[in-house]
Chimera marker file (.cmm) of the C-alpha trace (Angstrom):
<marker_set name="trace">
<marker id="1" x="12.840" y="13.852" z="21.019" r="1" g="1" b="0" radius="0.5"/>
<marker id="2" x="13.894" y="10.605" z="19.406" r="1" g="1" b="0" radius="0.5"/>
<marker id="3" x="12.562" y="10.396" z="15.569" r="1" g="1" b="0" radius="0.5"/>
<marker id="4" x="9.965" y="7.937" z="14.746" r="1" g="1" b="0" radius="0.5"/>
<marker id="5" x="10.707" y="4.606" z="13.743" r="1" g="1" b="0" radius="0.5"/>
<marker id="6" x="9.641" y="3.927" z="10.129" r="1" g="1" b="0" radius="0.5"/>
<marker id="7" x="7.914" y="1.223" z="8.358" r="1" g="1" b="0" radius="0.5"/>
<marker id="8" x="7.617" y="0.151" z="4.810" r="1" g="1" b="0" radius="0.5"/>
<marker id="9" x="5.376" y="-2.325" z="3.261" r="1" g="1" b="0" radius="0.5"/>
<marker id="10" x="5.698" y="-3.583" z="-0.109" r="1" g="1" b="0" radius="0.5"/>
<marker id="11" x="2.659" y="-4.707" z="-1.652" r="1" g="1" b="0" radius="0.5"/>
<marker id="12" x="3.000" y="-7.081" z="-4.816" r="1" g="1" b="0" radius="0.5"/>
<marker id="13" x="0.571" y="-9.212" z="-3.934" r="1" g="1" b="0" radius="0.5"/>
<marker id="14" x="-2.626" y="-8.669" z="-6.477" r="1" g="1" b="0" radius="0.5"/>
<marker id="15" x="-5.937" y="-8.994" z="-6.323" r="1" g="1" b="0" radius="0.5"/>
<marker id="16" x="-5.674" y="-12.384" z="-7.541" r="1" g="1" b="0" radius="0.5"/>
<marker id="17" x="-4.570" y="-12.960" z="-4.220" r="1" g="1" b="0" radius="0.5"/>
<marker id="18" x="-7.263" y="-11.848" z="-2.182" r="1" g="1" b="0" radius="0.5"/>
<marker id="19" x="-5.880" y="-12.932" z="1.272" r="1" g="1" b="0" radius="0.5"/>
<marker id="20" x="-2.509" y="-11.413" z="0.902" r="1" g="1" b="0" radius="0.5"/>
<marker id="21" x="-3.790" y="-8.201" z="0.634" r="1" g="1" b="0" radius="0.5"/>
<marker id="22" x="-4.854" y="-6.958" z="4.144" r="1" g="1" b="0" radius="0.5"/>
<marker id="23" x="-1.873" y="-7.169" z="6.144" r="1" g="1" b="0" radius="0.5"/>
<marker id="24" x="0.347" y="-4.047" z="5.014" r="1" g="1" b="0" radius="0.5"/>
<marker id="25" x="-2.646" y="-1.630" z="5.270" r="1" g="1" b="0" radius="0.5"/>
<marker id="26" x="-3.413" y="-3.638" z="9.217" r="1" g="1" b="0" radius="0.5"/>
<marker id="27" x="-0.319" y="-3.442" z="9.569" r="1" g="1" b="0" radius="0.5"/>
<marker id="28" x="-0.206" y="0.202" z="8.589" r="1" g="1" b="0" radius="0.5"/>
<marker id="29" x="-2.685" y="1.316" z="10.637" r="1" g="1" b="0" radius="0.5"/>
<marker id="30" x="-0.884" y="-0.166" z="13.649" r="1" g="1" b="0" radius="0.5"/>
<marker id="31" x="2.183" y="0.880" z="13.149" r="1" g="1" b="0" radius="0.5"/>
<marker id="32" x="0.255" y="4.320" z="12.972" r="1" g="1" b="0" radius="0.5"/>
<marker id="33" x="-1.274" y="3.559" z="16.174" r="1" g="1" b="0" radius="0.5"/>
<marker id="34" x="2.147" y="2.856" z="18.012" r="1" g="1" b="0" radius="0.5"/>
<marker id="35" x="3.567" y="6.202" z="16.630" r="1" g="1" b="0" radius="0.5"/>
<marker id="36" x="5.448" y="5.076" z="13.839" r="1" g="1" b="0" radius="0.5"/>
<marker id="37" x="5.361" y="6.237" z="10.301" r="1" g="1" b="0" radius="0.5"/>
<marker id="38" x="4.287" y="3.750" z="7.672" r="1" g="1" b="0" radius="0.5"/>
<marker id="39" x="4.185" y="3.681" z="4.070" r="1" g="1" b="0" radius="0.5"/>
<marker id="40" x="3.124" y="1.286" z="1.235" r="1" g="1" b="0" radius="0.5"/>
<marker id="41" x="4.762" y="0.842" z="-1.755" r="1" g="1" b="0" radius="0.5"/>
<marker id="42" x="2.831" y="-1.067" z="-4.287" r="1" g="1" b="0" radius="0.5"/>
<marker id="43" x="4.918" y="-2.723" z="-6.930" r="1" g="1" b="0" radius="0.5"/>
<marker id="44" x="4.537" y="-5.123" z="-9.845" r="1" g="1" b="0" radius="0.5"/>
<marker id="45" x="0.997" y="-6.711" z="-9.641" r="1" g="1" b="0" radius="0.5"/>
<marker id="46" x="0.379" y="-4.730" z="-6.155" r="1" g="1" b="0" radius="0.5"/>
<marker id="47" x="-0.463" y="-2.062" z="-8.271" r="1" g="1" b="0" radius="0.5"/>
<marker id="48" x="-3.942" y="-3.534" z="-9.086" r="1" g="1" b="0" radius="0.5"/>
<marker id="49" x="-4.825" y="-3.031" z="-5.740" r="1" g="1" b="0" radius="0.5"/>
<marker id="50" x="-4.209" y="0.553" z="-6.173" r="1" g="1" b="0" radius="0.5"/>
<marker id="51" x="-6.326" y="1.361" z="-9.394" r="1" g="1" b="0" radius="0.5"/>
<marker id="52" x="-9.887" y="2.824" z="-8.334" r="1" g="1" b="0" radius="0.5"/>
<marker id="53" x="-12.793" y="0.546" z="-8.343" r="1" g="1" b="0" radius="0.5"/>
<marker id="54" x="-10.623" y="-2.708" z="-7.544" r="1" g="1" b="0" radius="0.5"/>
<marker id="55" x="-11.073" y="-3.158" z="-3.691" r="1" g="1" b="0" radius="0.5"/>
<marker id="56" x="-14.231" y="-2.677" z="-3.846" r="1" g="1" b="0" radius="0.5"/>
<marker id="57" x="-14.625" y="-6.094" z="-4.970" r="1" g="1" b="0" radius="0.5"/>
<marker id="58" x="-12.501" y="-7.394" z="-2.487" r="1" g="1" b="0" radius="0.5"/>
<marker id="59" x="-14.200" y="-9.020" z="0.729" r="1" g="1" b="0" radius="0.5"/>
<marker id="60" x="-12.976" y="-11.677" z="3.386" r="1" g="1" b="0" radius="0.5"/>
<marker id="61" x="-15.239" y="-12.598" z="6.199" r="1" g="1" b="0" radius="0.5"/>
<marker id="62" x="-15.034" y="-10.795" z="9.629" r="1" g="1" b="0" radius="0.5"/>
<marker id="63" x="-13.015" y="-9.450" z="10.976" r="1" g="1" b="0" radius="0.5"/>
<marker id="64" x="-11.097" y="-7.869" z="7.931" r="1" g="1" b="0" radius="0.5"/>
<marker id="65" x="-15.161" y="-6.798" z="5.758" r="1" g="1" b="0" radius="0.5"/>
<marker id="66" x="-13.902" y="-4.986" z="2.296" r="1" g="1" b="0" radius="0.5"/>
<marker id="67" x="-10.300" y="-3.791" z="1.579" r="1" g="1" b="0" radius="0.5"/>
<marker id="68" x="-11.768" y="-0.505" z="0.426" r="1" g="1" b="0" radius="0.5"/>
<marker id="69" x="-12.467" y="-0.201" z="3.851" r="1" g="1" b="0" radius="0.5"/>
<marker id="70" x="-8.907" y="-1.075" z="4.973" r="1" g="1" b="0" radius="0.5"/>
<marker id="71" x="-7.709" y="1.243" z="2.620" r="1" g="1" b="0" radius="0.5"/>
<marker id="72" x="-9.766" y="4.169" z="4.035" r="1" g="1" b="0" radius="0.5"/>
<marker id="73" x="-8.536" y="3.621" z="7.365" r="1" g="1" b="0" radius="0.5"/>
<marker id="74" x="-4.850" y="3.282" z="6.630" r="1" g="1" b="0" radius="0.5"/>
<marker id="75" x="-5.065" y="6.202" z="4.409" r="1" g="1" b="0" radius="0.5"/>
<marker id="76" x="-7.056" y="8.705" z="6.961" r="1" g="1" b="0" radius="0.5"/>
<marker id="77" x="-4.747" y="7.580" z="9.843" r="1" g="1" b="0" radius="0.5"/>
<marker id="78" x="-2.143" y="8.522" z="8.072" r="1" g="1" b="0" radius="0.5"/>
<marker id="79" x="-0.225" y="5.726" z="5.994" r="1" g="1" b="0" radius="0.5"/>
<marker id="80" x="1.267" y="7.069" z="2.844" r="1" g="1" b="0" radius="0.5"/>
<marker id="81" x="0.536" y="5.367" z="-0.287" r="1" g="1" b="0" radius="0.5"/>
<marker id="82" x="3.109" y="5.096" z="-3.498" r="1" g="1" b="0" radius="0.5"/>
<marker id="83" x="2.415" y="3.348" z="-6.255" r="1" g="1" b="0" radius="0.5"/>
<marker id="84" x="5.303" y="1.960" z="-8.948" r="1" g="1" b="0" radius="0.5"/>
<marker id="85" x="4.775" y="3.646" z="-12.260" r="1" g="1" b="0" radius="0.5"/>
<marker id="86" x="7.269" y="1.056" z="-13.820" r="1" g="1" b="0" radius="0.5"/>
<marker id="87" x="5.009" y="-1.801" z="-12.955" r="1" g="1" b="0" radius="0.5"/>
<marker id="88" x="1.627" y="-0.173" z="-13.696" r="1" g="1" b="0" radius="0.5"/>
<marker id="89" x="3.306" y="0.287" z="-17.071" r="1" g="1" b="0" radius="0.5"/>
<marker id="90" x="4.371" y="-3.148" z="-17.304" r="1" g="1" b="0" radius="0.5"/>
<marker id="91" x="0.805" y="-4.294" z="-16.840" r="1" g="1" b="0" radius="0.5"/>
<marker id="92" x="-0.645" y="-1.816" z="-19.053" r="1" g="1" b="0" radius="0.5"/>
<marker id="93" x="-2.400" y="0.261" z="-16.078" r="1" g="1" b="0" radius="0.5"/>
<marker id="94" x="-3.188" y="3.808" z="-17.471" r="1" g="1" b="0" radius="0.5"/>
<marker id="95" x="-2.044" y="5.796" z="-14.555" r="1" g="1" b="0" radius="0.5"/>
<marker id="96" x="-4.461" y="8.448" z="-15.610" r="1" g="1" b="0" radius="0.5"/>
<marker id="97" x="-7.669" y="6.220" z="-14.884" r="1" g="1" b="0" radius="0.5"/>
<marker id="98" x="-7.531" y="7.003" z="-11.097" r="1" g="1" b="0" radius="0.5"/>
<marker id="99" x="-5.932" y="5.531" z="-8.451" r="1" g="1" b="0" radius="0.5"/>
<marker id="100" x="-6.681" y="5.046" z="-4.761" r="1" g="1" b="0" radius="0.5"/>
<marker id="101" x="-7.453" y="8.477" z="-3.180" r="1" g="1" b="0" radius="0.5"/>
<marker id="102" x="-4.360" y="9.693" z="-1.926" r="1" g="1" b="0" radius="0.5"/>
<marker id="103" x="-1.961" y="7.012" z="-4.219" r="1" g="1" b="0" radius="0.5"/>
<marker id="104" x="0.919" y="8.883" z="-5.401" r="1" g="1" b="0" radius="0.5"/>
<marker id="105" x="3.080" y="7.901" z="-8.108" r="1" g="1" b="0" radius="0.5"/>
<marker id="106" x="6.723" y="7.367" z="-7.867" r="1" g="1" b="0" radius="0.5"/>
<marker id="107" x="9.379" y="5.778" z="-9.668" r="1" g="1" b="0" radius="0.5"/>
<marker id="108" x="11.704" y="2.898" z="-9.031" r="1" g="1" b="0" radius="0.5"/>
<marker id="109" x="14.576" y="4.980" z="-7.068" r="1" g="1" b="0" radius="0.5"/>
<marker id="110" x="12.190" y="5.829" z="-4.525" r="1" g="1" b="0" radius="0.5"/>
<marker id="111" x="11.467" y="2.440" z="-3.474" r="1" g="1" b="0" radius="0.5"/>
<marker id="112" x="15.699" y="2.136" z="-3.273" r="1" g="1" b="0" radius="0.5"/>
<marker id="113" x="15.418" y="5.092" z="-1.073" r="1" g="1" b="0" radius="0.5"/>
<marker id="114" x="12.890" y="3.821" z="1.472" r="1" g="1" b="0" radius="0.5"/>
<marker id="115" x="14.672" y="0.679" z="2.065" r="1" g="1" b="0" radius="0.5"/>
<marker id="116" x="17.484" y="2.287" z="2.838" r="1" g="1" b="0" radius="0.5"/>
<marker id="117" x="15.392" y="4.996" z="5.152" r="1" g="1" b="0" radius="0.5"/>
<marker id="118" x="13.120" y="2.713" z="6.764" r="1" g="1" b="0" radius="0.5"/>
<marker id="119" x="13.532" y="0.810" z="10.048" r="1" g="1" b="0" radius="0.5"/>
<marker id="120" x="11.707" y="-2.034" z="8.974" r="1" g="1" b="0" radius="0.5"/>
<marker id="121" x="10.335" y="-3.731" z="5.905" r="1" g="1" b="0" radius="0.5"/>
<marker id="122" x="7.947" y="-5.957" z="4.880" r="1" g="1" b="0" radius="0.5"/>
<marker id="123" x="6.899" y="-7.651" z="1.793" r="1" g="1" b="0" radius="0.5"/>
<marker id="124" x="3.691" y="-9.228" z="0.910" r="1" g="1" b="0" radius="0.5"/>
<link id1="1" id2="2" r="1" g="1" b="0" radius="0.2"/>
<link id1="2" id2="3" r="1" g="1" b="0" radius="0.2"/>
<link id1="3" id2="4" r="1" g="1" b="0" radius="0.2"/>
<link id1="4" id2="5" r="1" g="1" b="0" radius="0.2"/>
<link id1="5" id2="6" r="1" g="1" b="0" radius="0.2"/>
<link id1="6" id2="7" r="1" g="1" b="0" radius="0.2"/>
<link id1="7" id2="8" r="1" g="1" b="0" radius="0.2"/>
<link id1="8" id2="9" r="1" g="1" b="0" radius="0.2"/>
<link id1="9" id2="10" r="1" g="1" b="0" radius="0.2"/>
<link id1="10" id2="11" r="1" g="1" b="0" radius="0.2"/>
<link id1="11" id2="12" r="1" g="1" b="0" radius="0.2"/>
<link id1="12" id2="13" r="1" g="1" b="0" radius="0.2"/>
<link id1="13" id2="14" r="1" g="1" b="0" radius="0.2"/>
<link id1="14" id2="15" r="1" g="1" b="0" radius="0.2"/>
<link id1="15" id2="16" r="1" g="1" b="0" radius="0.2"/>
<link id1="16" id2="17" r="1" g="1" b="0" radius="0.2"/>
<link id1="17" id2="18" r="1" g="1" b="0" radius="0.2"/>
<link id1="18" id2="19" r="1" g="1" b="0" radius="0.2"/>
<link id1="19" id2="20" r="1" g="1" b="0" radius="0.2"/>
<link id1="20" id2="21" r="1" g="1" b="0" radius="0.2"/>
<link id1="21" id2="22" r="1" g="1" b="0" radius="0.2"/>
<link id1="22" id2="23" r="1" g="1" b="0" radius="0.2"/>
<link id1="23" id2="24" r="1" g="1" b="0" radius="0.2"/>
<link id1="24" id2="25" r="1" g="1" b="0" radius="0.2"/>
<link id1="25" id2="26" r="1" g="1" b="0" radius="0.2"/>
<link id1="26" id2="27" r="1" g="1" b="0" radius="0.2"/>
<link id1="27" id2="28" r="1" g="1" b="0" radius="0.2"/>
<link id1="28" id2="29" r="1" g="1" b="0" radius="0.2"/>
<link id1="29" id2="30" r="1" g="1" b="0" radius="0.2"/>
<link id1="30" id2="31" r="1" g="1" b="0" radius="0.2"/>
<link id1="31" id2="32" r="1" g="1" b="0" radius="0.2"/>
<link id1="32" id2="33" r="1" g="1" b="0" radius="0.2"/>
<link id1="33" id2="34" r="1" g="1" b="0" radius="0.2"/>
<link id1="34" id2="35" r="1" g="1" b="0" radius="0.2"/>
<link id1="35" id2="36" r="1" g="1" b="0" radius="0.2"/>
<link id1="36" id2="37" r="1" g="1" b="0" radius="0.2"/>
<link id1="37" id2="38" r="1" g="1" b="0" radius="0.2"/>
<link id1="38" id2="39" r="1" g="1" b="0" radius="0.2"/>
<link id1="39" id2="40" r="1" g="1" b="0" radius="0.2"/>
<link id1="40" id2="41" r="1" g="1" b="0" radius="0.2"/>
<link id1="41" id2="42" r="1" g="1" b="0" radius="0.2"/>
<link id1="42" id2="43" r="1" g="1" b="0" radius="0.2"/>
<link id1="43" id2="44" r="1" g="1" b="0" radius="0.2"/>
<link id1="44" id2="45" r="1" g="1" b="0" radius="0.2"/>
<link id1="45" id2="46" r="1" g="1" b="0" radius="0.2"/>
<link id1="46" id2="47" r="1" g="1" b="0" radius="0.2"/>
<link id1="47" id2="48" r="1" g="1" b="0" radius="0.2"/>
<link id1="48" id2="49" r="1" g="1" b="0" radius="0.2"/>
<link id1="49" id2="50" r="1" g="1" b="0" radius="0.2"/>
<link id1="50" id2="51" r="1" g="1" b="0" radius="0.2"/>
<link id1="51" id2="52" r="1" g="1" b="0" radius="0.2"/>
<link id1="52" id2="53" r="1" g="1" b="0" radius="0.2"/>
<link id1="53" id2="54" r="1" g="1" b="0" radius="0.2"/>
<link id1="54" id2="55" r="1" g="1" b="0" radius="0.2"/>
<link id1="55" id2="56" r="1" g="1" b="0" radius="0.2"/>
<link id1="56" id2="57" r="1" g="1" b="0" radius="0.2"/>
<link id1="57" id2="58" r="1" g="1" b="0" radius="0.2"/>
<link id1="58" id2="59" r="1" g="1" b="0" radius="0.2"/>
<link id1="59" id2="60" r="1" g="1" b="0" radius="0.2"/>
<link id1="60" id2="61" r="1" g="1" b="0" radius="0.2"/>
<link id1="61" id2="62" r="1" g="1" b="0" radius="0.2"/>
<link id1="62" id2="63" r="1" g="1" b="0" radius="0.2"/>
<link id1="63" id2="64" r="1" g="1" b="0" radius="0.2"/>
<link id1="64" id2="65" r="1" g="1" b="0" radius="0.2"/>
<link id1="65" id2="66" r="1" g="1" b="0" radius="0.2"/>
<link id1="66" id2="67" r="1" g="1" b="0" radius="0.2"/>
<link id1="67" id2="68" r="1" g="1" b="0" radius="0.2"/>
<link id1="68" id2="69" r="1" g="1" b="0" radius="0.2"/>
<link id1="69" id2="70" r="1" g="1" b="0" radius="0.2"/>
<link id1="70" id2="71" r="1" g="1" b="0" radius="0.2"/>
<link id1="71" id2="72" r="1" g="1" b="0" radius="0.2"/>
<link id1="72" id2="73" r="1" g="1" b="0" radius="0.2"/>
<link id1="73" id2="74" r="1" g="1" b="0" radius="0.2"/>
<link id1="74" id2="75" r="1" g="1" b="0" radius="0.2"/>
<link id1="75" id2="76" r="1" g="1" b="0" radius="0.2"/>
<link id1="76" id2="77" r="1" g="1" b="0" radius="0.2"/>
<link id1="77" id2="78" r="1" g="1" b="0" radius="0.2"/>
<link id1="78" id2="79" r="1" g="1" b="0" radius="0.2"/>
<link id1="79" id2="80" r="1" g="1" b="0" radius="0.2"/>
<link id1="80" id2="81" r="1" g="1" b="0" radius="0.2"/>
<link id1="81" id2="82" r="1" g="1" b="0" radius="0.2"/>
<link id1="82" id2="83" r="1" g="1" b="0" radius="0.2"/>
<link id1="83" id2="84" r="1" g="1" b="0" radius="0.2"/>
<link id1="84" id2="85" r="1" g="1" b="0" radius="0.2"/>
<link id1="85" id2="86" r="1" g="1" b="0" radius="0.2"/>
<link id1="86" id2="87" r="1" g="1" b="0" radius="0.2"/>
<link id1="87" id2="88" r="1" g="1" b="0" radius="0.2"/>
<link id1="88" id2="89" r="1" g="1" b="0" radius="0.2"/>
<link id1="89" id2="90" r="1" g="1" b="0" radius="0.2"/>
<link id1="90" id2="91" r="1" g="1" b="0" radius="0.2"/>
<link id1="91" id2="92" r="1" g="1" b="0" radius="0.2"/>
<link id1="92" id2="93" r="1" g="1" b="0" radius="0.2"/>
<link id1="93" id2="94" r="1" g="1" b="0" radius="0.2"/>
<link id1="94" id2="95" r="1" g="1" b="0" radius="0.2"/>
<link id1="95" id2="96" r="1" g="1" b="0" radius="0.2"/>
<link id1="96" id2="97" r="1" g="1" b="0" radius="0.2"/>
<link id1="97" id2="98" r="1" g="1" b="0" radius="0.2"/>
<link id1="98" id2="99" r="1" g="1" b="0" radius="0.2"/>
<link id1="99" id2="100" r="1" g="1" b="0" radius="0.2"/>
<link id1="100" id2="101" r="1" g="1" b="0" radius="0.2"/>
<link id1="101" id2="102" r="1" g="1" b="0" radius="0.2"/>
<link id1="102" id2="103" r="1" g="1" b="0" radius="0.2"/>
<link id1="103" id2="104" r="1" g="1" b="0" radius="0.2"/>
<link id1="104" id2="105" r="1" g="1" b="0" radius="0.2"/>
<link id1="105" id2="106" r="1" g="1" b="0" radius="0.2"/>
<link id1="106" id2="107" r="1" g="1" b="0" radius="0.2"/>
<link id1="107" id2="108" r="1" g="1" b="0" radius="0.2"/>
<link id1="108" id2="109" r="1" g="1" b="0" radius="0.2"/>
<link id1="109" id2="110" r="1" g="1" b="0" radius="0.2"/>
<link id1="110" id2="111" r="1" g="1" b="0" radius="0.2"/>
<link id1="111" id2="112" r="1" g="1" b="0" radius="0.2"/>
<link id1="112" id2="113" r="1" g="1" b="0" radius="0.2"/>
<link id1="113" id2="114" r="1" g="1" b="0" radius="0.2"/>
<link id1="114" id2="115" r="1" g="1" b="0" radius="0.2"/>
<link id1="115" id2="116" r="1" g="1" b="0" radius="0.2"/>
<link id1="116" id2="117" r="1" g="1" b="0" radius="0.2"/>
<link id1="117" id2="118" r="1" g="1" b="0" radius="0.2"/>
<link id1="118" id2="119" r="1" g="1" b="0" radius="0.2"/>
<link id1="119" id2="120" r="1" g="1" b="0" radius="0.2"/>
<link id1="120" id2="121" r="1" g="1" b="0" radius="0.2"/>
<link id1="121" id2="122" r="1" g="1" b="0" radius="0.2"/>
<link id1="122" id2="123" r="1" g="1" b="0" radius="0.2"/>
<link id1="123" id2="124" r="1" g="1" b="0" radius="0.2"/>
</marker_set>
């Protein structure tokens, strides 16, 4: 059996940016749906989109709704979720606030690693 193709999105788009950040976790959840693995790594201001309570305010018209919802999907399909503790440093995010449920927090090498491990990447 052949391994499955991996995907990485890198988030660092912020919630300034309200349109730019849909697409990894749509993109997530299809690359879940075509039997790929798929992760997100957000970085720099992407981490704002990981701190708890932030996507909630988040809401484009149909057929996208609320990012929290986009986030629930991705993350109960099965997309993994990293967040940069470097960057949520740099902007003064106190890790121990909360993050997304299921957000894990890694360090810089790890996003080194995935490029190098993934398939495919994607920046947004």
């Amino acid at each position: 059996m052949e391994p499955k193709k991996k995907f990485l999105y890198v988030q660092t788009s912020s919630v300034e940016t309200p349109e730019r950040t849909y697409a990894p976790f749509i993109l997530g959840l299809t690359a879940i749906a075509m039997g790929m693995d798929a992760s997100i790594f957000f970085g720099i201001k992407g981490v704002t989109i990981a701190q708890r309570g932030k996507a909630e305010k988040i809401n484009l018209p149909q057929p996208f709704g609320s990012l929290k919802g986009a986030i629930e999907q991705a993350r109960e399909a099965g997309v993994t979720f990293l967040v940069c503790e470097e960057s949520a440093r740099m902007l003064g995010i106190d890790l121990d606030k909360g993050l997304i449920d299921g957000a894990k927090v890694v360090g810089a090498a790890t996003l080194n690693t995935l490029v190098m491990e993934s398939d495919a990447v994607m920046y947004f």
